[in-house]
N, C-alpha and C positions, 0 to 999 in steps of 0.2 A: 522381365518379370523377376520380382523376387522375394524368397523366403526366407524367413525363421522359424524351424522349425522343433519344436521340442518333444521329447517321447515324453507325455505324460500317465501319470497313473487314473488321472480327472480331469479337468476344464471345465469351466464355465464362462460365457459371456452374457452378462446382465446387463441393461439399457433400462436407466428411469428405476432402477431396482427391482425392476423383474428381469429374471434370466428367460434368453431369448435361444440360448444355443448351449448344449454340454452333453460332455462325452463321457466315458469310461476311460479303459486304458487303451491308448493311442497315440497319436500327432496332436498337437495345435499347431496351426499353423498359421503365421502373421504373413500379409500378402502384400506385397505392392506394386499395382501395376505401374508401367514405364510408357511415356507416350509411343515409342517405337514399337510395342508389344503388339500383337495377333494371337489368332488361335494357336499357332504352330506351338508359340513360345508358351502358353498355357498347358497344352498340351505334354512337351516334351517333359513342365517341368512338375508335371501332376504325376507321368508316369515313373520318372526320376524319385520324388516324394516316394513314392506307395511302394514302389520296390526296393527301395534305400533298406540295407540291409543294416539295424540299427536296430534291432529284439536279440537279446538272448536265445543260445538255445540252451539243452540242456546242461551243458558244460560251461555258461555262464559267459559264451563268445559272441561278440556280433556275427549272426549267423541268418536272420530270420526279419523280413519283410512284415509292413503295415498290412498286407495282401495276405502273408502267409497266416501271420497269427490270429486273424480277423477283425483286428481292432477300429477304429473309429478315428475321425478325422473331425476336427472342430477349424473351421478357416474365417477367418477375423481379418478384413482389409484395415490395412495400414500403410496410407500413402506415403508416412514418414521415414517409410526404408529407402524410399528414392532420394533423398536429402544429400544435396551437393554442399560438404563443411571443409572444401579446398579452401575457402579465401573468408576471411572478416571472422564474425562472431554469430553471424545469424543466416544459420541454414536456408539453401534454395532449394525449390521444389517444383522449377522448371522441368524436370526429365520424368518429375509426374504424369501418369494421364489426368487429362480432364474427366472429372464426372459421366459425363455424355458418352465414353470409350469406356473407362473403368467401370464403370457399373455390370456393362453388358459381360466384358470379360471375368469380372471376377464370380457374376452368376454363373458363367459357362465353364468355369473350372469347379464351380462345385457341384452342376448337374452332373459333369463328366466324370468326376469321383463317383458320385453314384451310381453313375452308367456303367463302370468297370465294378460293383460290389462293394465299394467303400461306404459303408452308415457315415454319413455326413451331417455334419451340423455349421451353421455358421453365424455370426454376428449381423449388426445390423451398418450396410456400407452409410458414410457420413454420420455416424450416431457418435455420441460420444458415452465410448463404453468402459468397463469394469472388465478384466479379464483375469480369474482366478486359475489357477493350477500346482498340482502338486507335480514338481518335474520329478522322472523316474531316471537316478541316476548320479545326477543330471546329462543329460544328452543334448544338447542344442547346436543345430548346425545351421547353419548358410548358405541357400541353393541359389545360384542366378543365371537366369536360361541365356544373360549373354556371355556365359563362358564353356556352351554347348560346340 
């Protein structure tokens, strides 16, 4: 499984021109699952996210967790992080999960946010969506639960 994830000050994800998902200040996070993925890897890399100590405190240091500050999490699947561009010109998408696996796990990483206190919002899987945000910072990093 893996992330991008950016502290934002907003988000929004809109499908068809209505917005389906949006935060305050928080995470966005872009998701892609891996056909090797399970819950474990959902899991580890939910709780990795939400404690990732990447808010300010008052001294203006990374100091303080998505958990700590209370903020919001917006999570947006995006098969395209799994993209193998070793070889040729045009990206593979083998080490994606299929629909039929991806589905179920990327619900279950967002009820699980939930489950731990995270206000949660998310996109719509397979849509083809719009996602707006103001980055705060900017702060964008890279989580991938095969390097746990």
């Amino acid at each position: 499984m893996r992330a991008v994830i950016q502290r934002v000050a907003t988000a929004r994800v809109e499908v068809d021109g209505e917005t389906v998902g949006s935060i305050g200040p928080g995470l966005l996070a872009l998701l892609g699952v891996a056909a090797s993925d399970g819950e474990a890897d959902a899991d580890w890399l939910l709780d990795k996210m939400i404690d990732l100590r990447i808010f300010q405190n008052a001294d203006g240091k990374f100091d303080r967790s998505l958990r700590e500050i209370g903020g919001e999490l917006l999570v947006v699947s995006q098969f395209t992080l799994l993209a193998d561009t070793r070889k040729g010109r045009r990206p593979s998408f083998t080490d994606a999960a299929r629909p039929e696996q991806a589905v179920p796990l990327y619900e279950y990483f967002a009820t699980q946010a939930r489950a731990r206190g995270i206000p949660t919002s998310t996109g719509c899987f397979g849509a083809s969506m719009q996602v707006a945000l103001v980055n705060d910072g900017p702060v964008t990093i890279i989580l991938d639960s095969e390097t746990r």
